[in-house]
C-alpha positions in Angstrom: -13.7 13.7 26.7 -17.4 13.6 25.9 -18.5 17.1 24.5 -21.4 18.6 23.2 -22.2 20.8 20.2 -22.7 20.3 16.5 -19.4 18.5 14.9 -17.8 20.6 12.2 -17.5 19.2 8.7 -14.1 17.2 8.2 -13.2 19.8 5.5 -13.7 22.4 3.7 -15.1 21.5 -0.2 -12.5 21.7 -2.7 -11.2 25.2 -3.9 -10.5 23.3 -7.6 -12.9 22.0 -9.9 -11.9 20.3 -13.1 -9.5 20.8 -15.4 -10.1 22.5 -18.3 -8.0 20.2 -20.5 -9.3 17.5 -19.3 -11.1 16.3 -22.5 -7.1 16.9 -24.3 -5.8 14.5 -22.0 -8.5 11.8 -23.1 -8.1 12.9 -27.1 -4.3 12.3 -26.3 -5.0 9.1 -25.0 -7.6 7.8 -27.8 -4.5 8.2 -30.4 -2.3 5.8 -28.4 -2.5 2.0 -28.4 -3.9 1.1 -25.1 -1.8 -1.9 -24.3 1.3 0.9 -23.9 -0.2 3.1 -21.6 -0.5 2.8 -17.7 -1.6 5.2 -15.1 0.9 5.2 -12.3 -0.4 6.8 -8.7 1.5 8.9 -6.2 1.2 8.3 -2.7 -0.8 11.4 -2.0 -4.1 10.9 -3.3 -6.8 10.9 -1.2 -9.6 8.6 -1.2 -12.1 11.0 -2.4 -10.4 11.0 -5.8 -11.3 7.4 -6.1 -14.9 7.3 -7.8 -13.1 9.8 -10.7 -9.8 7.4 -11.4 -12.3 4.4 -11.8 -14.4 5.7 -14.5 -11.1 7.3 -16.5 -9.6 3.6 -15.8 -12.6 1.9 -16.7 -12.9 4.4 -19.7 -10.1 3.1 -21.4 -9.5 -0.1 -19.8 -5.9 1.1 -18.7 -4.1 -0.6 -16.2 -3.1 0.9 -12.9 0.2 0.6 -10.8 1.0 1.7 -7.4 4.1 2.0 -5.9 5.0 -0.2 -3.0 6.2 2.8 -0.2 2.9 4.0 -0.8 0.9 6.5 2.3 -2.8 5.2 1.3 -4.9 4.1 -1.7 -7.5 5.3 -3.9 -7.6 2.6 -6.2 -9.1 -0.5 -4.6 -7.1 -3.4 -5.6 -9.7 -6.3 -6.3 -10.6 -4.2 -9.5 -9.4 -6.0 -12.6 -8.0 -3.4 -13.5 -5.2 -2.9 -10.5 -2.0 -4.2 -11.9 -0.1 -3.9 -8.6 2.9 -1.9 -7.0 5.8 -0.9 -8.6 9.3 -1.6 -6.1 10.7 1.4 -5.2 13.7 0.8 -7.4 14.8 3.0 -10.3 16.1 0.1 -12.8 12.5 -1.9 -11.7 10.7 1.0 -13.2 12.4 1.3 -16.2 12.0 -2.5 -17.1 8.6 -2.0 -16.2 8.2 1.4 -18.4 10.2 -0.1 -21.4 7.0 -1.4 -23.2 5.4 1.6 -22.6 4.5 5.4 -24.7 2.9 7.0 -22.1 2.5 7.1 -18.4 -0.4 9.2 -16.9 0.9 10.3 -13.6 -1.9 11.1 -10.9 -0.7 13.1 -8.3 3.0 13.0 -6.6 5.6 11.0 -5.5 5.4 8.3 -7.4 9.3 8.2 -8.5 10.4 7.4 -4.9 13.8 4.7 -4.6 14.9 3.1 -1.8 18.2 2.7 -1.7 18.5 5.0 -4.6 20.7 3.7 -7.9 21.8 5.4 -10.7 18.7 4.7 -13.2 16.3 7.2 -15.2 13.5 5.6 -14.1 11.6 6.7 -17.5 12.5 5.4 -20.8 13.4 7.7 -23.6 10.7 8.5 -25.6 8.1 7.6 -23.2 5.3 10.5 -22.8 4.4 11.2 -19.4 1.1 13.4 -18.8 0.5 14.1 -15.2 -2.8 15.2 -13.5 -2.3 17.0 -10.3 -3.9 19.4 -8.0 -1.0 21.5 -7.2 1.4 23.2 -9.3 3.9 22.5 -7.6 4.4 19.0 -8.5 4.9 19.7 -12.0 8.4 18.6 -12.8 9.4 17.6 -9.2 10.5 14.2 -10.1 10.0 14.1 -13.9 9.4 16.6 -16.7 6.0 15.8 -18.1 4.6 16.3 -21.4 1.2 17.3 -20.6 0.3 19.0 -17.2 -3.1 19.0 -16.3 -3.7 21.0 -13.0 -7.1 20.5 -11.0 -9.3 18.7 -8.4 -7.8 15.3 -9.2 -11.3 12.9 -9.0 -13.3 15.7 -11.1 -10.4 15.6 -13.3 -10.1 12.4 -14.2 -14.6 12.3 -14.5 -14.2 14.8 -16.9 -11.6 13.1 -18.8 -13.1 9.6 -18.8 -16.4 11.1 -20.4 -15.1 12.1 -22.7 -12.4 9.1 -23.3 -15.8 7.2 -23.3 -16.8 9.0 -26.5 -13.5 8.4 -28.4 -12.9 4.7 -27.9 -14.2 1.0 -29.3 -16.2 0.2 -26.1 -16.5 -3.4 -27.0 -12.7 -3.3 -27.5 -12.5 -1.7 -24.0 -14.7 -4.5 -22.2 -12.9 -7.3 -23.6 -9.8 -6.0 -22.9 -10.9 -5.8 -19.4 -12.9 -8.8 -19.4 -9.1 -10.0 -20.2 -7.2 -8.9 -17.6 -9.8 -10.2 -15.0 -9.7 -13.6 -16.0 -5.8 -14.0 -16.1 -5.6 -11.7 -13.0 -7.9 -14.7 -11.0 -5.6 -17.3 -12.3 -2.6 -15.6 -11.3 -4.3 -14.7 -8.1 -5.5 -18.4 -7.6 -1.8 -20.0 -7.8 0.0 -18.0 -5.9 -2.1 -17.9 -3.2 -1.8 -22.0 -3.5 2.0 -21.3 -3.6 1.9 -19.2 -0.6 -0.8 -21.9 1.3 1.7 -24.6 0.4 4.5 -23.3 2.6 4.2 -24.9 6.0 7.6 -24.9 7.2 8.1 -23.8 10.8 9.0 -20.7 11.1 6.6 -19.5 8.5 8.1 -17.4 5.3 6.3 -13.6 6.2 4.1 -14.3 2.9 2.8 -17.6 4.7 2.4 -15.6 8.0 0.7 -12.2 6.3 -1.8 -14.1 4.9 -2.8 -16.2 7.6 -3.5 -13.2 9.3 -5.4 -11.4 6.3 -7.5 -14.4 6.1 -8.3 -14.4 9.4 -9.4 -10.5 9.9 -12.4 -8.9 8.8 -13.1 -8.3 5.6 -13.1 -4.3 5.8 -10.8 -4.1 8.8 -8.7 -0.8 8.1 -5.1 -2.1 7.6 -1.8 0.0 9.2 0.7 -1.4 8.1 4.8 -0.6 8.2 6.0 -4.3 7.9 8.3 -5.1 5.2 7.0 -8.8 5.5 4.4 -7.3 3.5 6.8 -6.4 0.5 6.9 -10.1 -0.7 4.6 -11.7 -2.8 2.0 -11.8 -0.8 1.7 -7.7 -1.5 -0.2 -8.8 -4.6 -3.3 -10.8 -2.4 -3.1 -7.6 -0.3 -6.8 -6.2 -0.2 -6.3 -2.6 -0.5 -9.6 -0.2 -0.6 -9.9 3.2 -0.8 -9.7 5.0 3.0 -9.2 1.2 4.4 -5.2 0.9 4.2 -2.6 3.7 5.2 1.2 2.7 5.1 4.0 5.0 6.8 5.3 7.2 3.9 8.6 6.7 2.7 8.7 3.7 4.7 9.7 5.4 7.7 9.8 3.3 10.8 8.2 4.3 13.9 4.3 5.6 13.3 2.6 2.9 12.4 1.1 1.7 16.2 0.4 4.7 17.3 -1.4 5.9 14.2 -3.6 2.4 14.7 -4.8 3.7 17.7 -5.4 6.8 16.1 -7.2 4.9 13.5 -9.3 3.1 15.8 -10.3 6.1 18.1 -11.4 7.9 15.1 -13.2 4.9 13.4 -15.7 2.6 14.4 -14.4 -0.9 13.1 -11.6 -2.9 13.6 -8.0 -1.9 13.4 -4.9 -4.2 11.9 -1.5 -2.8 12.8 1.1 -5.0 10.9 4.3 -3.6 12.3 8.1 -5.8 12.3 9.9 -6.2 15.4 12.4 -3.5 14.9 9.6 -1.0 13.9 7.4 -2.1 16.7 10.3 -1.0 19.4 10.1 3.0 18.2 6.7 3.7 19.7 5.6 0.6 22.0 4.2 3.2 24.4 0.9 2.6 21.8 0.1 -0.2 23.8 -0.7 1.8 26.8 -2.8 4.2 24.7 -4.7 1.5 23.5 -4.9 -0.2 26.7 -6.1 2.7 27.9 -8.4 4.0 25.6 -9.9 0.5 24.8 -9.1 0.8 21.2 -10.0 -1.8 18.7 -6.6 -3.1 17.6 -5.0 -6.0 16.7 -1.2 -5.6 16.5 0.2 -8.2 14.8 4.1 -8.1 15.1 6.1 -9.9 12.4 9.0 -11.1 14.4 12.1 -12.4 12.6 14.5 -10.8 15.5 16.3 -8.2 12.8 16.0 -5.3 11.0 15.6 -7.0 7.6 15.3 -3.9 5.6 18.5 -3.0 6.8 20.4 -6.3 6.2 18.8 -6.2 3.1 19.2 -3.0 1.6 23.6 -3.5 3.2 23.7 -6.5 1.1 22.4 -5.6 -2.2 24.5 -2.2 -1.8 27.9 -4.8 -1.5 29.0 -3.5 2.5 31.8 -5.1 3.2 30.5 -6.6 6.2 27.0 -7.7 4.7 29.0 -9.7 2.4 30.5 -10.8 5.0 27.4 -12.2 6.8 28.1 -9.6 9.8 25.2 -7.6 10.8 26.1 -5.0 13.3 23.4 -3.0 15.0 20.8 -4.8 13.3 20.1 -8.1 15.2 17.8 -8.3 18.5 18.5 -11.8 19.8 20.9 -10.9 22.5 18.7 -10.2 24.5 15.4 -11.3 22.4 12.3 -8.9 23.2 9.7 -10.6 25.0 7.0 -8.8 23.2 4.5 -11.0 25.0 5.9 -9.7 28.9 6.1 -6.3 27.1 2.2 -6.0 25.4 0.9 -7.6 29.5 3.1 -5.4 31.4 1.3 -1.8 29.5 -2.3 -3.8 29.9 -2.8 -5.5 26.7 -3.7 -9.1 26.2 -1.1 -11.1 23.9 -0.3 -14.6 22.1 2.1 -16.3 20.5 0.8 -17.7 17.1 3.5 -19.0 14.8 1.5 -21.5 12.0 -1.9 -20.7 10.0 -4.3 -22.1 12.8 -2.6 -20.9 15.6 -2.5 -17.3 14.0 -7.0 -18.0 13.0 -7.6 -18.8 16.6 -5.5 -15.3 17.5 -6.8 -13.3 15.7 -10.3 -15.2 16.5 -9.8 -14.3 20.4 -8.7 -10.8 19.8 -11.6 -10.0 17.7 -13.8 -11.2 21.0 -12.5 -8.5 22.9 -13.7 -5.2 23.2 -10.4 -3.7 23.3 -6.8 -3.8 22.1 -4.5 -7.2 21.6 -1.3 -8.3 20.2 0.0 -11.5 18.1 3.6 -12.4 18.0 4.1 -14.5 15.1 7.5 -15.7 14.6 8.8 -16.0 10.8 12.2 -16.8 9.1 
């Protein structure tokens, strides 16, 4: 409803300032070799701490890692500097961690595995200093060897002054300098790789990124579609505020939070949702419908839960091996996500190669309201 009155600030300003070891954190640092140290981010930062973890990243040309099951960003991943996400896989992150001798760990929940194994997901020997702004996440998932607890952006400012003071500069651009040029080529060829598949139904990286080419450039992505965990998660354009994932990977919120999304906001709104997460809250549609929010739902439809065949096979269930799937196939009957989207008010199309999914996404962005694209894949 339309009401009147002066709007209330979104919050209240921080109760913490910086750290007052945040210039220890940066001398620890400057002794280390750079090429072993990454920062790894929880899924909890918010994007306000983004401005501060560029300029201690860009301080000391460190790399930065994400991990995969991540809430939202505040690191925005065209920056040379953004090395990717980390699978949420214990023995992954060890490989990963083995070249390492220290991991600055910014803010919580970054050790997260899905399906758990029986892996220490840090090396021996690696140091782990870890900037949070709550106590409490000292030593929830790892013991760490230097806790620094604060307003996470001012922080990380505080430390990357002084970082800035301690290290070769023209060591630190070329280093960067480095990792931009062999981040394009790597970006180039596998988006060639990607473009290259053609096949009917489309792999989900073919499919994902027809649809990311085709959508705005700062359309706010909602996603909870494990199509996205291939490797077309690395040509993902993540910024700051502009990309929230379910956390934990729990099915179920993503379409309704898009219409939150696009109530709230004043652009457009991407929900990338599977077909077995799509069927938890398809009562979105209405909202939408109803509240003539900008969406674009954009259901990856391989007519399974994937995850869950998946995660049965890789665990060795005797009837995964088997090739027996029960529970987690929806072809009999198929949902007609088409007759489903029309019958709560929502235009919808089928769009299963690149073109097809362009002109889609093309039509719904015409609209001044909600759509949905089914877009088959294998």
């Amino acid at each position: 409803q339309e009401v009147s009155g002066p709007t209330p600030p979104a919050s209240a300003a921080p109760r913490l300032g910086a750290s007052p070891d945040a210039a220890r954190l940066a001398e620890k640092l400057a002794g280390l070799d750079p090429e072993k140290v990454i920062l790894l981010l929880g899924d909890d930062l918010p994007a306000s701490a983004s401005q501060g973890l560029i300029a201690f990243a860009e301080a000391g040309g460190l790399p930065v890692w994400g991990t995969q099951l991540t809430s939202r960003t505040a690191f925005p991943s065209a920056h040379p500097l953004w090395a990717g996400v980390i699978k949420p896989d214990f023995a992954i992150m060890r490989e990963r961690f083995e070249s390492t001798e220290a991991i600055v760990l910014i803010g919580g929940r970054a050790f997260v595995a899905y399906p758990y194994r029986d892996a220490e997901p840090v090396p021996s020997g690696v140091a782990v200093l870890h900037v949070a702004d709550n106590p409490e996440a000292f030593g929830r998932e790892h013991a760490a060897d230097v806790a620094l607890v604060g307003d996470i952006g001012l922080t990380l400012a505080a430390a990357a002054e002084r970082l800035g003071e301690l290290v070769d500069r023209q060591k630190v651009e070329a280093r960067m300098t480095g990792r931009a040029a062999r981040k394009r080529v790597a970006m180039d060829a596998l988006r060639a790789d990607i473009l290259a598949e053609t096949a009917l139904p489309l792999s989900p990286d073919a499919a994902v990124l027809a649809a990311l080419d085709a959508l705005p450039k700062h359309a706010l992505i909602s996603n909870d579609s494990a199509a996205t965990f291939g490797r077309v998660q690395e040509l993902l354009t993540t910024e700051p505020g502009r990309y929230f994932f379910s956390r934990g990977g729990v099915l179920g919120c993503n379409m309704p939070a898009a219409v939150g999304a696009a109530l709230a906001g004043v652009g457009w709104v991407a929900s990338f949702v599977g077909d077995g997460g799509a069927m938890y809250s398809p009562q979105a549609l209405w909202s939408a419908a109803r509240y003539r929010a900008r969406v674009i739902f954009l259901v990856f439809n391989n007519r399974r839960y994937g995850v869950l065949q998946n995660v049965a096979t890789s665990l060795g269930y005797a009837n995964a091996v088997a090739g027996r799937f029960v529970g987690m196939e929806i072809v009999n009957p198929p949902i007609d996500f088409l007759a489903l989207a029309a019958s709560m008010g929502v235009p919808a199309a089928q769009a299963d190669d690149r073109d097809a999914i362009g002109a889609a996404v093309g039509k719904a962005l015409e609209r001044d309201g909600p759509s949905l694209i089914e877009i088959r894949i294998r």
